[in-house]
N, C-alpha and C positions, 0 to 999 in steps of 0.2 A: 531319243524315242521314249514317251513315258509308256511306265504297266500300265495297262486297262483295267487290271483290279488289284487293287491292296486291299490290307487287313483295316479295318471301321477302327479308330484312337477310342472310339467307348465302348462299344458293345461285344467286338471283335467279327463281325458280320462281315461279309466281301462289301467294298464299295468298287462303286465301277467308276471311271473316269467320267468328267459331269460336262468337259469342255475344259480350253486356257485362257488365260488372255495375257498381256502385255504388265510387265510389272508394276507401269504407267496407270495405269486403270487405278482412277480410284474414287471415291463416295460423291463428290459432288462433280467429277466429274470435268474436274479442270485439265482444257489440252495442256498435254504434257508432251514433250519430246519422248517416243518410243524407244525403252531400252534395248529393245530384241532378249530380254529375258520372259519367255513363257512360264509363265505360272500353272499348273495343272491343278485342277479342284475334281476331288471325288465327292461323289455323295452313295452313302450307304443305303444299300437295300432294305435292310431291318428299321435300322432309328432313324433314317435320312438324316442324318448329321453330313455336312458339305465342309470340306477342310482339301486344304492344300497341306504337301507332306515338303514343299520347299526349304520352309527354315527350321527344320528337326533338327538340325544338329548346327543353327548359328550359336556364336556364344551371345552372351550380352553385349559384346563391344560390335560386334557383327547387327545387330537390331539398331543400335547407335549408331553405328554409323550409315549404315541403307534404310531406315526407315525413320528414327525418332531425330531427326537431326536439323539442321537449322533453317532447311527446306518444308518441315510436315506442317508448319502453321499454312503453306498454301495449299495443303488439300483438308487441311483443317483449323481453321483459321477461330473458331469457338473454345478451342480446346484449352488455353491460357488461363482464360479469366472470363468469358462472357455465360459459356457453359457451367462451369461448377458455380457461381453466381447465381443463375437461375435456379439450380440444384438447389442450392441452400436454401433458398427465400422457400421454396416448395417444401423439402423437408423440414424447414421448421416447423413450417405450419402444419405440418399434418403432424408430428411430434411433441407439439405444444405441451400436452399434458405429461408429459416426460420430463421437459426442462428441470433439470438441476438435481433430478435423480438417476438418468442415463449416462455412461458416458459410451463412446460409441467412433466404432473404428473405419475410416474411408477407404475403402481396400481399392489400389491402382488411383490412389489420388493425386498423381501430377505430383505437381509442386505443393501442395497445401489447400489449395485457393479456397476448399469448400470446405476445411476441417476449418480454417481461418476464421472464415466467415461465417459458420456456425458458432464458433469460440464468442464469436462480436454479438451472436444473438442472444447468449447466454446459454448457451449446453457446451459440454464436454466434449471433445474432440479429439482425434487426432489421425495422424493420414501414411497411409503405408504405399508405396512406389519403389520396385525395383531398378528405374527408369529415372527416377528425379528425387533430389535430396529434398527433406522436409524438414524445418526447423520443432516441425509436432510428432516427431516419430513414436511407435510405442515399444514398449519395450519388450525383448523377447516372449518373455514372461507371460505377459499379460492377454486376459482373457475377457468376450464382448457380450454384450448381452446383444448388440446389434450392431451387425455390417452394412456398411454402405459401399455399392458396386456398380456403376455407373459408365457403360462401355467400355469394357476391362475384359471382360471372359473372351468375346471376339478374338482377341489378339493373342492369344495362349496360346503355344502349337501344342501343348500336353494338356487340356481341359481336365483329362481326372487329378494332374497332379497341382494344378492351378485349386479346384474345389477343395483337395486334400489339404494343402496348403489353409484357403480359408477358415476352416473347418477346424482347424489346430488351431487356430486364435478364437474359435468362440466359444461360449461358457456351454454348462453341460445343459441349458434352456437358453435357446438364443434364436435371432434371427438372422436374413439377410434378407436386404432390400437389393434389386438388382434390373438394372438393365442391359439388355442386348435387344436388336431387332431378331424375330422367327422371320422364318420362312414363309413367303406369301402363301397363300392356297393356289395361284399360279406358276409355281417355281420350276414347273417343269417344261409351262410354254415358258417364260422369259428366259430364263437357265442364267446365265451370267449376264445376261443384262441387268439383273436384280439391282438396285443404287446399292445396295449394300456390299456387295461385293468388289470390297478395294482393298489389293495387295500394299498400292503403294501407301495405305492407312494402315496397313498391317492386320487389315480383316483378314484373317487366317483358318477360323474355325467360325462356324454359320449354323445357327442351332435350329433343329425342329421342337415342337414342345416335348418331344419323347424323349430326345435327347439330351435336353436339359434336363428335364426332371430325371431320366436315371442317371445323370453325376450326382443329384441330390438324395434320393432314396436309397441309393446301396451305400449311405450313410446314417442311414436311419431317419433323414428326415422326411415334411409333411412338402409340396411342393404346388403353387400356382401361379396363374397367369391373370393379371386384370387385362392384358391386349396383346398384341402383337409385339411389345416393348416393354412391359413394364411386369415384372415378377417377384414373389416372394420365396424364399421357403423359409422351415422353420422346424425346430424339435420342443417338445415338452410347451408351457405355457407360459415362455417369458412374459413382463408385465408391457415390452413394447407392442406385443402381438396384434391386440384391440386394434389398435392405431394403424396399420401396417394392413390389416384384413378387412377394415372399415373404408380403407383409401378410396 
């Protein structure tokens, strides 16, 4: 039997239980043989931030082996090479004027694919994955002037400690480019119907704009939204800014 209300992971508000569903359930949608594991997702009353409290205390070997494992290419079959590909052709071009004085970190980048292939365009690169080794890692040290974020946050069961994270690798004027889907402006008729809502993706945590933007402001930084997907935030006036706020 799940609680009907836990404590909000960002704001610490009551969330109240949102519905479950099958741990099968996932983004596009492909039938899947039913595990009989119920997932519960709350969404908070204050920031409506929607999160499941399931894998709070997996380890990493525990995500590897139930969720990023040699099965997720068929609920996610872009996520290889056809996705950060696209990604790259995209950010080059809107980055252009950067080339070869950026250099610029791909935070939850897979295997490489798009620090890679940015490297082929001529910018600096390199690609950080708790999840998959990268022959472009960076090193502890090192500090960005811009983040690249690219359906990452989703899968965080600790979103403030995923930002906090971020946030120590970037320079004291930096940015971050970032996508996650928000919440429709219907989420309360569809509820977990939403497509976004896939455990076995490892959608775990499901942002409203509020609650994005406060991981980002009770750091000091500036925070927006071009869409339903596509978001910036930012401190001070790094020189990628223009390019990032023009998109």
């Amino acid at each position: 039997m799940f609680a009907q209300t836990i404590q909000c992971k960002i704001c610490g508000f009551d969330a109240e239980m949102f519905g479950a569903v099958d741990f099968s359930q996932n983004c596009p949608r492909v039938p899947l043989p039913a595990t009989g594991v119920q997932v519960p997702y709350y969404r908070c009353a204050n920031c409506k931030f929607l999160f499941t409290n399931l894998c709070d205390n997996w380890t990493q070997d525990e995500f590897g082996e139930k969720i990023y494992n040699d099965d997720y290419a068929i609920v996610d079959p872009d996520f290889s090479s056809k996705r950060p590909l696209e990604l790259a052709e995209h950010f080059a071009r809107l980055m252009q004027a950067r080339k070869g004085a950026l250099r610029l970190l791909d935070y939850g980048g897979g295997t490489g694919v798009f620090a890679q292939d940015m490297c082929a365009r001529g910018f600096e690169a390199v690609s950080y994955d708790p999840f998959h080794d990268s022959d472009l890692a960076p090193s502890g040290e090192e500090r960005f002037e811009l983040l690249h974020c690219s359906e990452v946050i989703e899968h965080s069961p600790d979103p403030r400690a995923f930002v906090a994270d971020m946030v120590r690798r970037m320079a004291e004027e930096s940015a971050v480019y970032l996508s996650t889907a928000l919440q429709p402006p219907d989420i309360e008729q569809i509820r977990l119907g939403w497509w976004y809502v896939g455990p076995r993706n490892g959608h775990i945590s499901l942002f409203s704009q509020e609650s994005l933007s406060m991981l980002w402001t009770e750091h000091g930084f500036n925070f927006g939204c071009y869409d339903l997907f596509t978001h910036v935030a930012w401190r001070g006036q790094p020189p990628c800014l223009p390019a990032l706020v023009g998109a």
